[in-house]
C-alpha positions in Angstrom: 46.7 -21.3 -8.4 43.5 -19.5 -7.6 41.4 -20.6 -4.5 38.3 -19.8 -6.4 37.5 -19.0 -9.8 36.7 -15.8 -11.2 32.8 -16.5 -11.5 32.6 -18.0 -7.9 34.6 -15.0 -6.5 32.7 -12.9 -8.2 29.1 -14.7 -6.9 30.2 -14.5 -3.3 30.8 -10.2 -3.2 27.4 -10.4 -5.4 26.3 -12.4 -2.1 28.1 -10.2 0.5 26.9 -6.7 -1.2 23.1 -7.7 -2.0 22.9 -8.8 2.1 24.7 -5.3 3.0 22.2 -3.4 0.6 19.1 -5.2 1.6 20.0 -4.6 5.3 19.8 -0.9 4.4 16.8 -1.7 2.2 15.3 -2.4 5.8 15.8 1.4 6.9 14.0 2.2 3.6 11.2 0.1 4.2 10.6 1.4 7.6 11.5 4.9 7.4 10.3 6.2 4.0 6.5 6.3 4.2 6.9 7.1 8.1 8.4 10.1 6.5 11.8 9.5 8.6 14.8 10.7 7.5 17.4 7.3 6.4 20.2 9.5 7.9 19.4 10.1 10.9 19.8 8.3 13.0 22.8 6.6 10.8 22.1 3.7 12.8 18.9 1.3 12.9 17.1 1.4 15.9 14.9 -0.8 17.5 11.1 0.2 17.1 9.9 -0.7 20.1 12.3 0.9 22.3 14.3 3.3 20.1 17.5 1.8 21.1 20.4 2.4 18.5 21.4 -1.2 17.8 25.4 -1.1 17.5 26.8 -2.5 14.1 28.4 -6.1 16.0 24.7 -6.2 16.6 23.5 -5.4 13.1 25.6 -8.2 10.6 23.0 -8.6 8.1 21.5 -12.5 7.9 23.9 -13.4 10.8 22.6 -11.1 13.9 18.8 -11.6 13.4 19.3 -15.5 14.2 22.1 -15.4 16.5 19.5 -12.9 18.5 16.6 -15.1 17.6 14.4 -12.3 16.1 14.8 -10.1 19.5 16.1 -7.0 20.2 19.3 -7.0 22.6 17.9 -4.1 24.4 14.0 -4.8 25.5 13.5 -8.0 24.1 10.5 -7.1 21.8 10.4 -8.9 18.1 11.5 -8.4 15.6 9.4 -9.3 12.3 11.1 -11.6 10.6 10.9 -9.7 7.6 13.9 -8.2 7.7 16.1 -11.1 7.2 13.6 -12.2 4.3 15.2 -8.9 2.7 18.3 -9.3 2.9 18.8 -13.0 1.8 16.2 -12.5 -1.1 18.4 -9.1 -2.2 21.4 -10.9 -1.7 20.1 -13.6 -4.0 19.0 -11.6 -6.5 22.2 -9.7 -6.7 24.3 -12.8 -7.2 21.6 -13.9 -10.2 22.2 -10.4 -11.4 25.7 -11.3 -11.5 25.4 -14.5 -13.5 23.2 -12.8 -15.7 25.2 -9.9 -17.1 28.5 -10.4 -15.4 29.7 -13.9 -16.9 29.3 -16.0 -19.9 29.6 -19.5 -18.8 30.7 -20.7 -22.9 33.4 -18.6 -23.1 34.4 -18.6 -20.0 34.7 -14.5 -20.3 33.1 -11.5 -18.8 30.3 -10.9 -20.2 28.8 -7.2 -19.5 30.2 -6.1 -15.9 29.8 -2.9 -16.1 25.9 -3.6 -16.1 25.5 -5.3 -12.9 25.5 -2.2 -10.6 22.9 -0.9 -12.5 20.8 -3.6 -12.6 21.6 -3.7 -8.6 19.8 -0.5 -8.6 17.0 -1.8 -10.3 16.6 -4.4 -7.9 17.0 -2.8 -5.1 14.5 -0.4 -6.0 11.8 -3.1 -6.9 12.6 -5.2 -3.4 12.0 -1.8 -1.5 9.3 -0.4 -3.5 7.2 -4.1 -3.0 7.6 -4.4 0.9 6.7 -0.7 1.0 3.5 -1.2 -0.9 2.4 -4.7 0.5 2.7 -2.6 4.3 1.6 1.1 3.6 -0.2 0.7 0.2 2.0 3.0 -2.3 5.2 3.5 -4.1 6.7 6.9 -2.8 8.1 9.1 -5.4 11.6 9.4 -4.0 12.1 5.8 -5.3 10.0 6.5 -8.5 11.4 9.5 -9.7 15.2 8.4 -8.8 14.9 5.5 -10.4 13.9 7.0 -13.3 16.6 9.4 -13.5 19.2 6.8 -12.5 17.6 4.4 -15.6 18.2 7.4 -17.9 21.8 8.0 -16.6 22.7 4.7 -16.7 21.4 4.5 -20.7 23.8 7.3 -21.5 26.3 6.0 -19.9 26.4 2.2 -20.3 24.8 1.6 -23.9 25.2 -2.1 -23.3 22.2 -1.8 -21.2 20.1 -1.2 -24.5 20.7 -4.7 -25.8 21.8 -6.2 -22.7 18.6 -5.7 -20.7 15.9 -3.9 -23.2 16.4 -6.5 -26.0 17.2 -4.2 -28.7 19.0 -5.3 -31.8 22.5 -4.0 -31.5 22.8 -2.4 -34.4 22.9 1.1 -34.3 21.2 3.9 -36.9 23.9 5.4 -39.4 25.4 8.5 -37.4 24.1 8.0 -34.3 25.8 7.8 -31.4 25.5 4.4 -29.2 24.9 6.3 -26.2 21.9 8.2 -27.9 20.4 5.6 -29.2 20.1 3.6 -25.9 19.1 6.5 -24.1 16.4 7.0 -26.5 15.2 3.5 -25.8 15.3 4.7 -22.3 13.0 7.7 -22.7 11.1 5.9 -25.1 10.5 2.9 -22.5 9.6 5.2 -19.2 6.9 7.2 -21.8 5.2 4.0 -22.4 5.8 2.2 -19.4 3.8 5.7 -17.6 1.5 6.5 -20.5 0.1 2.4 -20.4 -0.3 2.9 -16.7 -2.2 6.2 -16.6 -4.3 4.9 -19.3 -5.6 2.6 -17.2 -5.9 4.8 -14.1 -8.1 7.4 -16.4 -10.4 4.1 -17.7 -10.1 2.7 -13.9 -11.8 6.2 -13.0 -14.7 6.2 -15.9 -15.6 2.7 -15.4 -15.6 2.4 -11.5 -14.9 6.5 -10.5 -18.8 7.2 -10.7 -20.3 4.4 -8.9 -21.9 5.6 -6.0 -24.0 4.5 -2.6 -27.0 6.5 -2.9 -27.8 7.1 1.0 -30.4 9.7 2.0 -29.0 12.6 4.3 -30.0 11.5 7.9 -29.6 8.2 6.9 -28.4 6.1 10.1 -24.9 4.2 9.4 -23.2 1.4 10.8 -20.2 -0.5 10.2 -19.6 -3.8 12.2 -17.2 -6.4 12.5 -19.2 -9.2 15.1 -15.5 -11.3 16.0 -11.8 -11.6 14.8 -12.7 -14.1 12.6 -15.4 -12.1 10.3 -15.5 -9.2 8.2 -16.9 -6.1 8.9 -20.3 -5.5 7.4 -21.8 -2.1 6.5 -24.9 -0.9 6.9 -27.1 2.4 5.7 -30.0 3.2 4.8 -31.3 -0.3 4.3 -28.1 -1.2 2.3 -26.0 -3.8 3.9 -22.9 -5.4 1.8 -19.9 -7.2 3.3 -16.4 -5.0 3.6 -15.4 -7.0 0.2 -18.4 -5.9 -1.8 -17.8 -2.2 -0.8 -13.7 -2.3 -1.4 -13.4 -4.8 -3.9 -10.4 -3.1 -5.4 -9.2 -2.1 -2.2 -8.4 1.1 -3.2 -11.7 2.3 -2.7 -13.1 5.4 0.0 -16.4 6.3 1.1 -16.4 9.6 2.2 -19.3 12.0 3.5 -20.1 14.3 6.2 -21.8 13.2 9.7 -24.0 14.3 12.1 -22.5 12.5 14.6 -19.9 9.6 14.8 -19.5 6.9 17.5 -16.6 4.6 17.5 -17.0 1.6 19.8 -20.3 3.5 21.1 -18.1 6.7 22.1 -18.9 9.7 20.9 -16.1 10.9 18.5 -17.0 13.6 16.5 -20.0 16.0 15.6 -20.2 17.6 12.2 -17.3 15.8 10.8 -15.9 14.4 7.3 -15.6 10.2 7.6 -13.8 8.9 4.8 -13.3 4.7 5.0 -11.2 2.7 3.2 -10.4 -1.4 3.3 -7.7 -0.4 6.5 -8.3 2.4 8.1 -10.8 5.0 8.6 -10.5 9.1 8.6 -12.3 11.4 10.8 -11.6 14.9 10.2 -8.0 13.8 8.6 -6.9 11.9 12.2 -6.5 8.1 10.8 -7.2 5.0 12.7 -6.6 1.8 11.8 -9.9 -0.4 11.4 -8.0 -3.8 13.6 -8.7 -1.1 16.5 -12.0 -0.6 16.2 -15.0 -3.2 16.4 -17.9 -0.7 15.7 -18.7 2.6 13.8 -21.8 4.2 13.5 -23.7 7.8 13.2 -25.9 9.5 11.3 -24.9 11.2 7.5 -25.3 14.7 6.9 -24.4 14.7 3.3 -24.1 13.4 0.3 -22.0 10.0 -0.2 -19.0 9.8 -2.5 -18.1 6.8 -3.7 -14.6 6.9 -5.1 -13.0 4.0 -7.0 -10.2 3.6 -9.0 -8.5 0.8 -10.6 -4.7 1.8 -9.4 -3.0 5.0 -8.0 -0.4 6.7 -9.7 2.3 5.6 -7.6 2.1 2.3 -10.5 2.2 4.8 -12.8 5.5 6.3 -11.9 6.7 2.9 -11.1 6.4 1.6 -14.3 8.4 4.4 -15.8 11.1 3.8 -13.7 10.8 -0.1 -15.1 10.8 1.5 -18.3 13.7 3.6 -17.9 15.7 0.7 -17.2 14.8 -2.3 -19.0 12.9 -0.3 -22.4 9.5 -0.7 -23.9 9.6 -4.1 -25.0 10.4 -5.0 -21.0 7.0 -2.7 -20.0 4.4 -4.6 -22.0 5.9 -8.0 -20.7 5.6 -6.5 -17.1 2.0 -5.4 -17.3 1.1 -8.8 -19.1 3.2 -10.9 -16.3 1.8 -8.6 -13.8 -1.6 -9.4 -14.7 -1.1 -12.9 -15.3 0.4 -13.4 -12.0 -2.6 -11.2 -10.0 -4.9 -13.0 -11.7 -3.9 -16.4 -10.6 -3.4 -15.5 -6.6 -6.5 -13.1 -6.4 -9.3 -15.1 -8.3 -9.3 -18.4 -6.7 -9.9 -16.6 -3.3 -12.7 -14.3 -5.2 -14.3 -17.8 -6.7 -14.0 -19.9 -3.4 -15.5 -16.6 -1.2 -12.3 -15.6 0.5 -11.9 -12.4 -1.1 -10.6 -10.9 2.2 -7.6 -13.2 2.6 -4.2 -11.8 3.2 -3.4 -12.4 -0.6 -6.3 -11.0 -2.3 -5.3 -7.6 -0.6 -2.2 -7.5 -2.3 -1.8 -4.1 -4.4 -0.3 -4.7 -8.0 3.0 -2.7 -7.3 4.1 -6.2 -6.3 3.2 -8.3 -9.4 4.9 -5.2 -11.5 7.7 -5.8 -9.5 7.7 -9.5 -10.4 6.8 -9.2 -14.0 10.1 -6.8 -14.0 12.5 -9.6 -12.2 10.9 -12.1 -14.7 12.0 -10.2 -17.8 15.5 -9.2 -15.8 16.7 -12.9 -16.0 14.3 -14.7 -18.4 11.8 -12.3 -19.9 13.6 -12.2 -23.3 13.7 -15.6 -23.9 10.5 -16.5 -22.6 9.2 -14.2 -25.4 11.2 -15.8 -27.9 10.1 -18.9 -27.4 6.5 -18.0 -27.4 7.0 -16.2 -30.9 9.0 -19.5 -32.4 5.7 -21.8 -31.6 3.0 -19.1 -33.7 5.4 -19.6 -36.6 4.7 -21.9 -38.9 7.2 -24.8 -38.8 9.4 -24.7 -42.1 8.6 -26.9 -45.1 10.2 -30.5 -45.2 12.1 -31.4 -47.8 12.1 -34.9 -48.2 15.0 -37.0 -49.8 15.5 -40.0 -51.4 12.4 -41.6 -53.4 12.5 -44.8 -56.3 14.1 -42.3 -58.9 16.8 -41.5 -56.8 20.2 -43.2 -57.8 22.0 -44.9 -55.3 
C-alpha cells in the first residue's frame, strides 16, 4: 500500500524543487543587474561581509528562520525577501503541478511533460519581478532565453499549444503537431513584442516631447526639506513636486551645468546632470537621491525632458510571455496588467500619495501577474466572460391547455 498517493507525492517534489529553484532565483536577483557572474562564486555569500555561506547554512525556507534573518558570520540582515522567494516559487510550482500534471476526475496524469516548462516560465517571471521592483528593468539574458526556451519547448512538447495557449486541438490537414504549436509560439512572441513597442513608440509621441523650458543660466535647485517629504524642484521660477516631474517614473531631466553642488559641496563644473525619480547622474557617476538632501547649480544648456511610457525591457518580456503561453495569453496579460496597475496606482494618485512605495511600481510586475493569472485561470476566466455577452438560448416552454395528458 502506498504511503502517499501519486498526486500528493507528486505536490511535495513540486514543493521541494520550486524552494531549491527560488533559492537560486535569490543569486539571480542579486547578481544579474549587479552584473555578477551566478557561477562564481558557486556559493551565496553574504553581502555585507562577503562570507561564502556553507550549504548546512543555506537550506532554502529552513536556514533563514533557524538564523533569524542573520548572517552566521557578521551578524548583519538579511532582507527578508529571500525567503518570500522561495516559498512563493515553491508554491507556484506545486500549483503548476496541479495544473498540468493531474486530472483530479480521472484520477490520471494529465500533461507531465508540461510542468518543467511551465517551471521555466515561472521562474523567469518571479526573477524578472523582484529584479524590476529593485533595479527598474528586465535584463535581456532572462528575456531573450526565455524566448528561446518558449520556442523550444513548442517544438518539442505540442501539448503546450492547447494546454497552456488555449488553442483548439485540432490540427491543419498535413501539418505536423509540432509545427503548428510552434507557430503559435512565434506567432504569440510577435504580438506579445509588437503590442508592447507599440505602445513604447505612442508612449514617446505623446509624452517624448514635453519639455521644461529653462533659460541657460537659469539657477536650479532640487530639495527634499525632511525624510518625511518629497523633494521639490526648482528653476527658473518653475517649482513642481518630484511626482509632477516623474509621474511615470521613468522619466530624466538631463542638461548641462555650470556648476553643481550636492549638499552645498561643490561637485562638478561643466558637467552633464541627468535626474530621474531614484537617483541622479553627474557625468555618468550615479548617486542615489536617499543620499542626498540638496542639489543645486546653475544650467548651461538646453533642458531635455525625456518621457516614455515603458522601456523595452516590457517589450522583450512580453515576447517571452508570448512564446510560452501564445497570443491569446498576451492580450489577457496586457488587459490584466492594466487592470491590476490601475487599481493599486490610482487611489494613491486621487488621495495625493502618488509617491507611495506602490505607486512606484514599474509594470514588469503586473505583466508578470497578468501571465500567472492566465497560467492557472486565465482561460476560463475568458470563457466565462464570453458565455454572459451571449444571448441566453430561447425557452421552449411545454405543456399548455391543448396539451394531452
Amino acid at each position: 500500500m502506498d504511503i502517499l498517493d501519486p498526486p500528493t507525492f507528486w505536490a511535495l517534489v513540486s514543493f521541494a524543487v520550486g524552494a531549491t529553484i527560488g533559492s537560486f532565483l535569490n543569486v539571480v536577483i542579486y547578481r544579474v543587474p549587479r552584473e555578477l557572474s551566478v557561477n562564481e562564486p558557486r556559493r551565496s555569500f553574504c553581502p555585507s561581509c562577503n562570507y561564502l555561506i556553507p550549504f548546512y547554512h543555506n537550506i532554502p525556507l529552513v536556514s533563514w528562520l533557524v538564523l533569524r534573518g542573520k548572517c552566521k558570520n557578521c551578524g548583519a540582515k538579511i532582507s527578508m525577501r529571500y525567503w518570500w522567494v522561495e516559498l512563493l516559487t515553491a508554491l507556484l510550482f506545486v500549483a503548476a503541478w496541479y495544473r498540468f500534471g493531474w486530472d483530479f476526475e480521472s484520477g490520471l496524469y494529465l500533461f507531465p511533460e508540461l510542468v518543467p516548462v511551465i517551471w521555466i516560465l515561472l521562474a523567469g517571471l518571479v526573477s524578472a519581478t523582484f529584479i524590476d521592483i529593485e533595479h527598474k528593468i528586465i535584463p535581456d539574458s532572462i528575456n531573450y532565453g526565455g524566448i528561446a526556451i518558449g520556442l523550444i519547448a513548442a517544438f518539442v512538447a505540442p501539448s503546450l499549444c492547447y494546454a497552456a495557449m488555449a488553442c483548439a486541438p485540432d490540427v491543419p490537414a498535413g501539418m505536423p503537431g509540432r509545427l503548428h504549436s510552434l507557430l503559435w509560439s512565434v506567432t504569440g512572441a510577435a504580438l506579445g513584442g509588437g503590442l508592447l513597442y507599440a505602445v513604447v513608440v505612442f508612449g514617446k509621441l505623446a509624452f517624448g516631447r514635453k519639455q521644461l523650458k529653462l533659460p541657460e543660466d537659469c539657477p536650479f535647485e532640487v530639495s527634499q526639506p525632511d525624510e518625511d517629504a518629497e523633494p521639490v524642484f526648482d528653476a527658473g521660477g518653475i517649482k513642481m513636486s518630484w511626482d509632477e516631474v516623474f509621474f511615470v517614473g521613468s522619466e530624466c531631466v538631463q542638461f548641462r551645468a555650470e556648476r553643481i553642488e550636492l549638499d552645498g559641496k561643490l561637485v562638478a563644473e561643466g558637467a552633464e546632470l541627468r535626474m530621474w525619480c531614484d537617483r541622479i547622474s553627474v557625468d555618468g557617476e550615479e548617486t542615489n537621491l536617499e543620499d542626498i538632501k540638496r542639489i543645486s547649480g546653475k544650467t548651461s544648456g538646453g533642458v531635455r525632458y525625456l518621457r516614455e511610457a515603458m522601456g523595452l525591457g516590457d517589450v522583450k518580456f512580453m515576447a517571452m510571455v508570448g512564446a510560452f503561453l501564445g497570443w491569446k495569453a498576451v492580450l489577457f496579460t496586457v488587459f490584466a496588467a492594466s487592470v491590476a496597475g490601475t487599481a493599486v496606482a490610482l487611489p494613491a494618485r486621487l488621495l495625493g500619495k502618488g509617491e507611495g512605495a506602490f505607486s512606484r511600481i514599474p509594470f514588469g510586475p503586473y505583466l508578470a501577474l497578468g501571465a500567472v493569472i492566465w497560467i492557472f485561470t486565465g482561460p476560463e476566466i475568458v470563457d466565462w466572460y464570453f458565455n454572459l455577452l451571449r444571448p441566453p438560448p430561447p425557452v421552449i416552454e411545454i405543456g399548455g391547455p391543448d396539451v394531452l395528458p
